[in-house]
Short mmCIF file of the C-alpha atoms (twelve columns), coordinates in Angstrom:
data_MODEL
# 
_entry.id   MODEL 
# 
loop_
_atom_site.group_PDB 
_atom_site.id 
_atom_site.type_symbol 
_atom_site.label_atom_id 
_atom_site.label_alt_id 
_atom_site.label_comp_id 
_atom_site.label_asym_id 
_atom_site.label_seq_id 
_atom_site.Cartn_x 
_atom_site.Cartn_y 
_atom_site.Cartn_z 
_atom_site.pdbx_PDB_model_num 
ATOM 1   C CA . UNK A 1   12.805  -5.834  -19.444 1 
ATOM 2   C CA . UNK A 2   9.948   -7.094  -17.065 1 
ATOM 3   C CA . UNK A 3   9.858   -10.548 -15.005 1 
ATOM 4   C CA . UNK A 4   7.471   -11.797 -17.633 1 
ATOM 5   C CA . UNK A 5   9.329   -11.087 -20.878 1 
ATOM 6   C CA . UNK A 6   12.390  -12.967 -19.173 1 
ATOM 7   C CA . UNK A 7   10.511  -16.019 -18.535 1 
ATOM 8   C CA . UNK A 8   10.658  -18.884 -21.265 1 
ATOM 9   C CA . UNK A 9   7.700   -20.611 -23.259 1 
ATOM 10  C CA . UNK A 10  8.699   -23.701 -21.585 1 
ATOM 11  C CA . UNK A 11  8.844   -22.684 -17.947 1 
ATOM 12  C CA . UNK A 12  6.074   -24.077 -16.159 1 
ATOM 13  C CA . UNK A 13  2.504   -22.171 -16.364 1 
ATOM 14  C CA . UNK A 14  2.760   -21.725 -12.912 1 
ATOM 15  C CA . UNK A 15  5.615   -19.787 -12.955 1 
ATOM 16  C CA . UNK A 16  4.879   -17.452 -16.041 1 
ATOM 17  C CA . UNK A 17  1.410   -17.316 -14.112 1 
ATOM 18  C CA . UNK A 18  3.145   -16.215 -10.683 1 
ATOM 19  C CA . UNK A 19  5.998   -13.766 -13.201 1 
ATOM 20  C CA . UNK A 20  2.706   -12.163 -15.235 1 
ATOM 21  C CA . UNK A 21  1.140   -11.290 -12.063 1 
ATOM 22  C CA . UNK A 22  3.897   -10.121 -10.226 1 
ATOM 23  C CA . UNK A 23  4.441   -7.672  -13.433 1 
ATOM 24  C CA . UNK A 24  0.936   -6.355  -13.025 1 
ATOM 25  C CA . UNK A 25  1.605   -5.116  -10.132 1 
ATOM 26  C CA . UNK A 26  5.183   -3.528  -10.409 1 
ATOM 27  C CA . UNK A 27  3.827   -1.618  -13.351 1 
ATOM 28  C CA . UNK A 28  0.720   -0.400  -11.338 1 
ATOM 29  C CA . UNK A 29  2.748   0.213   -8.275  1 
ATOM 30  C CA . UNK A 30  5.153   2.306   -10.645 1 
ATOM 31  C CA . UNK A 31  2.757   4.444   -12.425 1 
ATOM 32  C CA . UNK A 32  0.929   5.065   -8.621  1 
ATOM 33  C CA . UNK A 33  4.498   6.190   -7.404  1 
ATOM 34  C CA . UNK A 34  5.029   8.440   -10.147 1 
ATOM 35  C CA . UNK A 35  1.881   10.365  -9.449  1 
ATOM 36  C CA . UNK A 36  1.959   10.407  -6.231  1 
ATOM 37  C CA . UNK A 37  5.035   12.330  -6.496  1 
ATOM 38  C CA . UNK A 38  4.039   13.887  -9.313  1 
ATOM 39  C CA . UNK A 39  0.431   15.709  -7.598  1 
ATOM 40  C CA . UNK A 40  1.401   15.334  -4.449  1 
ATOM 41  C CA . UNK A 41  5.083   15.364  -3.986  1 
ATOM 42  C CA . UNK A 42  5.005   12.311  -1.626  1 
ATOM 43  C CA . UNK A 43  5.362   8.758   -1.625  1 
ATOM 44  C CA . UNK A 44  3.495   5.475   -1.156  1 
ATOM 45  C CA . UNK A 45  5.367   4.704   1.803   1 
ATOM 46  C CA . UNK A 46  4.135   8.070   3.404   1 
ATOM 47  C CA . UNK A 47  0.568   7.509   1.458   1 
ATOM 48  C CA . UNK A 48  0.734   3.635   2.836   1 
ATOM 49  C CA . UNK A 49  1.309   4.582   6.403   1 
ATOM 50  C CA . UNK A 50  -1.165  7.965   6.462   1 
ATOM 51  C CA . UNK A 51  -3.841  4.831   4.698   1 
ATOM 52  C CA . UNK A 52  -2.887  3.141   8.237   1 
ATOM 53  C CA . UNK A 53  -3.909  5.773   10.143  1 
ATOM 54  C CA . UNK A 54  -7.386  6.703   8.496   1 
ATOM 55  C CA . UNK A 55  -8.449  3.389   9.335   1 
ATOM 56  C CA . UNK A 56  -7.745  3.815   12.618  1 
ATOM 57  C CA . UNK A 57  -8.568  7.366   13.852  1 
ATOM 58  C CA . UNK A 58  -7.590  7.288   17.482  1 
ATOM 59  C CA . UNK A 59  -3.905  6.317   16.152  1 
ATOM 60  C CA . UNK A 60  -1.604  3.284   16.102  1 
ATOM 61  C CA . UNK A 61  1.496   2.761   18.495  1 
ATOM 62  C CA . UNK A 62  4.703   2.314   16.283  1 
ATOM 63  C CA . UNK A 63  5.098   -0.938  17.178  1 
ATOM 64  C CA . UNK A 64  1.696   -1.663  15.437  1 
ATOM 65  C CA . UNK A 65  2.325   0.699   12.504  1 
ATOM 66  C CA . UNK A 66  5.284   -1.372  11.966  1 
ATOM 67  C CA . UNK A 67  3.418   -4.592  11.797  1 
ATOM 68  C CA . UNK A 68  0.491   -3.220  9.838   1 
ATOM 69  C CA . UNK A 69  3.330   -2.185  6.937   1 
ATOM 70  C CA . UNK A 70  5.324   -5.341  7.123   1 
ATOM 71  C CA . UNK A 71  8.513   -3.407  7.746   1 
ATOM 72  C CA . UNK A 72  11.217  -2.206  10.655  1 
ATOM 73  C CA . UNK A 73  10.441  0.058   13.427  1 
ATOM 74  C CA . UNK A 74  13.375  2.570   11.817  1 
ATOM 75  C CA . UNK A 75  11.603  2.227   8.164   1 
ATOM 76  C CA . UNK A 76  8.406   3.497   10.395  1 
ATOM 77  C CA . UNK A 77  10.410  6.396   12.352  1 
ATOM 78  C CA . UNK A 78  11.842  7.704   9.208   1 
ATOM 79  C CA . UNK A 79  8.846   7.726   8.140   1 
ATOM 80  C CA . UNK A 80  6.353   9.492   11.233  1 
ATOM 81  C CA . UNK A 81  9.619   12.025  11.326  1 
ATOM 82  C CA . UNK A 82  8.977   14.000  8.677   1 
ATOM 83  C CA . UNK A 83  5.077   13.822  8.511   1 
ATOM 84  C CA . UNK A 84  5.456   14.860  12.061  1 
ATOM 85  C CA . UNK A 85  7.124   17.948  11.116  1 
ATOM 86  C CA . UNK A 86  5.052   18.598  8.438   1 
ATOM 87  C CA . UNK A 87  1.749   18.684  11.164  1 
ATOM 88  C CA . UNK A 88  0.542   15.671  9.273   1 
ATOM 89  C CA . UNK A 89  0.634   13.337  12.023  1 
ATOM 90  C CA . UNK A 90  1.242   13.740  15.828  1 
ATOM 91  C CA . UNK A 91  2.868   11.519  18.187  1 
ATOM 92  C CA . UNK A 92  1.592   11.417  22.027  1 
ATOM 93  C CA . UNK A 93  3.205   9.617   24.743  1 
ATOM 94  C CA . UNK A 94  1.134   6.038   25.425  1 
ATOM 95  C CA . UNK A 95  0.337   6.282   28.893  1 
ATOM 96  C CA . UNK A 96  0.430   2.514   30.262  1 
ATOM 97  C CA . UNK A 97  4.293   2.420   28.464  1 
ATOM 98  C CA . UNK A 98  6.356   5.475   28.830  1 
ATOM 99  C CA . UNK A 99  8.384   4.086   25.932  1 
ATOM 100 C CA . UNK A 100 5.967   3.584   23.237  1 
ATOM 101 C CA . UNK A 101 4.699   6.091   21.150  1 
ATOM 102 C CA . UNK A 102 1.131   6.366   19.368  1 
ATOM 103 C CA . UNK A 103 0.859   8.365   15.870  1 
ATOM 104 C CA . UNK A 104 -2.153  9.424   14.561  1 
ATOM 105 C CA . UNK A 105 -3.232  11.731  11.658  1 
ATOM 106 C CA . UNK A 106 -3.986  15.804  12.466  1 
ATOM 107 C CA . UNK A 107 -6.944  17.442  11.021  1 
ATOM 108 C CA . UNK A 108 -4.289  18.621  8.508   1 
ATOM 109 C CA . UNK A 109 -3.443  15.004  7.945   1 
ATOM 110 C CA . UNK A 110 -7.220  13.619  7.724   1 
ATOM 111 C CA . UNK A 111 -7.693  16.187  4.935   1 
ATOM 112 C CA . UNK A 112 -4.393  15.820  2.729   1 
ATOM 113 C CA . UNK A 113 -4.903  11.727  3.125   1 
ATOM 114 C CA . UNK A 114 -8.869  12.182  2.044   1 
ATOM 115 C CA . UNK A 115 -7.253  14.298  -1.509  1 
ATOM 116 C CA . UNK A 116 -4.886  11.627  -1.571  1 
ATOM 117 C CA . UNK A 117 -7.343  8.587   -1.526  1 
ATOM 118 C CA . UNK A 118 -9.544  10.220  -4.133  1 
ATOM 119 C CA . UNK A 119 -6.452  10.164  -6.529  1 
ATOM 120 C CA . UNK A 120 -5.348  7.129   -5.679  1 
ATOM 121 C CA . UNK A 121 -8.829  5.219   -6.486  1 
ATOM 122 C CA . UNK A 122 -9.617  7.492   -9.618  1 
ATOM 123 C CA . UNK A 123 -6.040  6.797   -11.023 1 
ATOM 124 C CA . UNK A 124 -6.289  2.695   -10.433 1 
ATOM 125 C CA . UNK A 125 -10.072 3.102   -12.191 1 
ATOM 126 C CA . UNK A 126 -8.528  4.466   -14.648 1 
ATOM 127 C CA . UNK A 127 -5.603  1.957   -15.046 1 
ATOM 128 C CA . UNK A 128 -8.149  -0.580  -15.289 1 
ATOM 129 C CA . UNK A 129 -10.333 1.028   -17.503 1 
ATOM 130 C CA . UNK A 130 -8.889  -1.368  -20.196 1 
ATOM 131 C CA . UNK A 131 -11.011 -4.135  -18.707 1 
ATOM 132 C CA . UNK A 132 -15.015 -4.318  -18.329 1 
ATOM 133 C CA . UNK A 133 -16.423 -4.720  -15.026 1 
ATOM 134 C CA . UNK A 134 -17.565 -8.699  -15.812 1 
ATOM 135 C CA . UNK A 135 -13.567 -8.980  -16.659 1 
ATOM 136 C CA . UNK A 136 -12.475 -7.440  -13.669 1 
ATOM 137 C CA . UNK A 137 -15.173 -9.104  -11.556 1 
ATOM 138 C CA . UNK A 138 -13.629 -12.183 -13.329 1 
ATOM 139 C CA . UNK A 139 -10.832 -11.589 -12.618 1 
ATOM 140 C CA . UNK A 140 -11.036 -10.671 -9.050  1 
ATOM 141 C CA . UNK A 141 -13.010 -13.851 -8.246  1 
ATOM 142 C CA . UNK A 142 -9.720  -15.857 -9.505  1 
ATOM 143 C CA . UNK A 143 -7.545  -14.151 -7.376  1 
ATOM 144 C CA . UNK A 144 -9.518  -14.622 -4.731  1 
ATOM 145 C CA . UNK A 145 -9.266  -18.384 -5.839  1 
ATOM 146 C CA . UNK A 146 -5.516  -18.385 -5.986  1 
ATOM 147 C CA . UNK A 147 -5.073  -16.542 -2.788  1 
ATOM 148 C CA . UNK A 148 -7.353  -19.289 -0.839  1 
ATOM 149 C CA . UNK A 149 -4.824  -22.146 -2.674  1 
ATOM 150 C CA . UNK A 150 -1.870  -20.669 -1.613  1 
ATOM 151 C CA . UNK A 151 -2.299  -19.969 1.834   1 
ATOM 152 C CA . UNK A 152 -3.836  -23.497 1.941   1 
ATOM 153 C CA . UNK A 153 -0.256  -24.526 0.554   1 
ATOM 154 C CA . UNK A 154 1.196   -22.435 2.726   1 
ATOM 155 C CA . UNK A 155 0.089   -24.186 5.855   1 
# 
């Protein structure tokens, strides 16, 4: 059972609001994870942190990886390991601090990422295919309201 179907009739809108949207995404986010293993036999960790790296071609220390993800240094290491050995990414030695590290994507990485990508945005077209474009332009400009109240509540 989803967040959603647990909530009540008579819990506040807000929260069946905040429970409905939250079960959006996990069911997206599942169905991406699936076939992204699936096609590619890889995972949107690896496929979140390779995304990181297109956008910024000359590389990322792993101290700014790790920032960029929301998550530990160690989540990011376990993560540059294997793609490392794998010739997906490199790591090079940062010159003005001998300890820090900066990763960036290979040629072989640029063009697995680039098949990737394509996937990724035909697969969430086609999850959304349910809606028209005036409902998802809808629907986008509301979350775009929501996020501006909530970081306004936030501060």
């Amino acid at each position: 059972m989803d967040r959603e179907t647990a909530s009540r009739t008579d819990d506040h809108q807000a929260l069946r609001l905040w429970l409905r949207l939250l079960t959006c995404s996990q069911l997206i986010e599942r169905e991406v994870r699936a076939r992204l293993q699936g096609r590619f036999d890889t995972t949107l960790p690896r496929f979140d942190l390779m995304s990181q790296l297109w956008r910024y071609p000359a590389g990322l220390k792993m101290n700014e990886l790790s920032r960029h993800l929301m998550v530990t240094g160690g989540n990011v290491t376990g993560i540059v390991d294997p793609l490392e050995a794998e010739g997906l990414v490199e790591r090079t030695a940062e010159p003005a601090d001998r300890r820090a590290y900066r990763v960036r994507l290979t040629r072989a990485g640029r063009k697995a990422f680039a098949e990737m990508a394509r996937a990724h945005e035909g697969w969430i077209v086609e999850l959304l295919a349910g809606l028209s474009r005036r409902e998802q332009a809808q629907t986008y400009r509301l979350l775009a309201r929501m996020k501006q109240v909530t970081m306004e509540a936030g501060s």
